[in-house]
C-alpha positions, 0 to 999 in steps of 0.5 A: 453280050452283043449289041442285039443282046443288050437291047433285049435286055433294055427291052425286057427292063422297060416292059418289067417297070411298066408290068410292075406300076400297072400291077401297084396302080391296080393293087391300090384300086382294088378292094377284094382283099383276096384280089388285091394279095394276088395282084400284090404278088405280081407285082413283087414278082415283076420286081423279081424279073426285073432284078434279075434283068438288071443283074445281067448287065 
């Protein structure tokens, strides 16, 4: 992987922590059930992004 790759990379990581505490900050806010099961499942699945982010390196 070259250098600009692997900033890509730490640059997507960082963007994926940061999506995924601002989706369970707002889950724990929210009171619709409905709403707060959606925005959960964004959260879960920022985890998933970052996952396979950190898999590539």
């Amino acid at each position: 992987m070259t250098e600009k790759e692997l900033l890509y990379v730490e640059d997507a990581l960082g963007h994926e922590k940061y999506f995924q505490s601002k989706c369970s900050e707002t889950a724990a806010q929210i009171t619709d059930p409905e709403l707060k099961n959606c925005i959960e499942q964004l959260t879960q699945k920022h985890q998933e992004i970052f996952r396979s982010f950190y898999n590539l390196l």
